[in-house]
TIGURO-227932 format. One record per residue (C-alpha): residue in one letter; x negated, y, z. Coordinates in steps of 0.25 Angstrom, whole numbers. Layout:
N
@resn A&u X&v Y&w Z
...
% end
This chain:
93
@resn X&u -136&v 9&w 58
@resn X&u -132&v 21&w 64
@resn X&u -127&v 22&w 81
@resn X&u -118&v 30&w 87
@resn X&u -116&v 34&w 100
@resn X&u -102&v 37&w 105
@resn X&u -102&v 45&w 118
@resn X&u -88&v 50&w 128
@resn X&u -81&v 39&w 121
@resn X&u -67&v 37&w 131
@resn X&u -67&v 26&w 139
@resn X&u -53&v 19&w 133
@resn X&u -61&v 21&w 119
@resn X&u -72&v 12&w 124
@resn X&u -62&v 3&w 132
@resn X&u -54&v 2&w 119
@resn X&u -66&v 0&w 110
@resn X&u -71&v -10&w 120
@resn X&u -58&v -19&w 119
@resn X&u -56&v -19&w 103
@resn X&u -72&v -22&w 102
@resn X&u -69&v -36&w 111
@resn X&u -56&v -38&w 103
@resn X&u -63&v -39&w 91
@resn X&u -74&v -45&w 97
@resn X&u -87&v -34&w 95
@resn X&u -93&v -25&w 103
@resn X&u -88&v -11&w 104
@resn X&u -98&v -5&w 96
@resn X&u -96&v -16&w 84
@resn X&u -81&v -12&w 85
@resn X&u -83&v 3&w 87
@resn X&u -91&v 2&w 73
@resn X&u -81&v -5&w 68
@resn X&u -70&v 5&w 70
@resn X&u -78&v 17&w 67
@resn X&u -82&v 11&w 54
@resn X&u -66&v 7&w 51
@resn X&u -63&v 21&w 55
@resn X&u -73&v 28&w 48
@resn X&u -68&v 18&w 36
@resn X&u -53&v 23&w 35
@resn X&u -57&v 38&w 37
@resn X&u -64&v 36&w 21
@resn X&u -54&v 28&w 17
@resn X&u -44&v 38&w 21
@resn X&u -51&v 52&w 18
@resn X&u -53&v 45&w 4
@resn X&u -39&v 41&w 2
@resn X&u -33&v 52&w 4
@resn X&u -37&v 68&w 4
@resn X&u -33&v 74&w 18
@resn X&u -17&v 80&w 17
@resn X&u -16&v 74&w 3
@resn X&u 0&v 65&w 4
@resn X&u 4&v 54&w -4
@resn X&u 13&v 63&w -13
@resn X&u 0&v 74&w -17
@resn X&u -7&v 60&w -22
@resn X&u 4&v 56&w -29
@resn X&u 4&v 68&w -36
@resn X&u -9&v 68&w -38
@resn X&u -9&v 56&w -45
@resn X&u 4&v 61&w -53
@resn X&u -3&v 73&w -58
@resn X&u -18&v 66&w -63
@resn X&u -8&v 53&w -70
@resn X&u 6&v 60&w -74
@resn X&u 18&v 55&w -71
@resn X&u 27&v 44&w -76
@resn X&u 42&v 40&w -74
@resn X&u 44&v 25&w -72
@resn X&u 56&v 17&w -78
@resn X&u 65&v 11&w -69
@resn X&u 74&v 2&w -78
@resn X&u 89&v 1&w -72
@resn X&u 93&v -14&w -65
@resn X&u 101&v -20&w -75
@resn X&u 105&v -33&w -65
@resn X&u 101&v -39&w -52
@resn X&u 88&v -46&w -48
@resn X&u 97&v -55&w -42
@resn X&u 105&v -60&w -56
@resn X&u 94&v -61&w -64
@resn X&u 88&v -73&w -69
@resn X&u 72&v -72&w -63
@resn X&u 68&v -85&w -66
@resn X&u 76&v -87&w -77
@resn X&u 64&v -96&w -84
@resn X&u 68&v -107&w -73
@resn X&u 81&v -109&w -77
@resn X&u 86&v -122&w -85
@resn X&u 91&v -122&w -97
% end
C-alpha cells in the first residue's frame, strides 16, 4: 500500500478531522482514508454519469433520437374511483 503525506493542512481541518475520527471511533488517519476513498468514489461515479454541461433535457433527447418517439394513450375517465365496485368479487350474492 501506498503513504501519503499531507503537509500546511489548517489547523480547524485537523481539529475537525480529529473530532469525526473519535466520533466514529478510528484514528484520524483510518477516517481520513476513509473519506478520501468515499470522495474519490463519487467523483467516478459522477463524471461517469453524466458528461460535464450535458442537462437532463439533452439526454432525453438523446434518448428520443437513438429510440423514436411514441405517443401514449390516455383513455378518458368514464366514472369515479370512488363508485366503482373494486372488490366486486367479495360481494354476496
Amino acid at each position: 500500500m501506498a503513504s501519503l503525506t499531507i503537509r500546511n493542512l489548517d489547523d480547524e481541518v485537523k481539529q475537525a478531522l480529529r473530532e469525526r475520527a473519535a466520533r466514529h471511533g478510528v484514528s484520524m488517519e483510518e477516517e481520513a482514508r476513509v473519506l478520501l476513498r468515499k470522495s474519490v468514489r463519487e467523483d467516478d461515479r459522477n463524471a461517469s454519469a453524466k458528461p460535464a454541461g450535458e442537462t437532463f433535457y439533452d439526454r432525453v433527447m438523446a434518448l428520443r433520437e437513438k429510440y423514436g418517439a411514441f405517443d401514449l394513450e390516455i383513455r378518458p375517465r368514464t366514472e369515479l374511483a370512488g363508485e366503482r365496485p373494486v372488490f366486486d368479487w367479495l360481494e354476496d350474492e
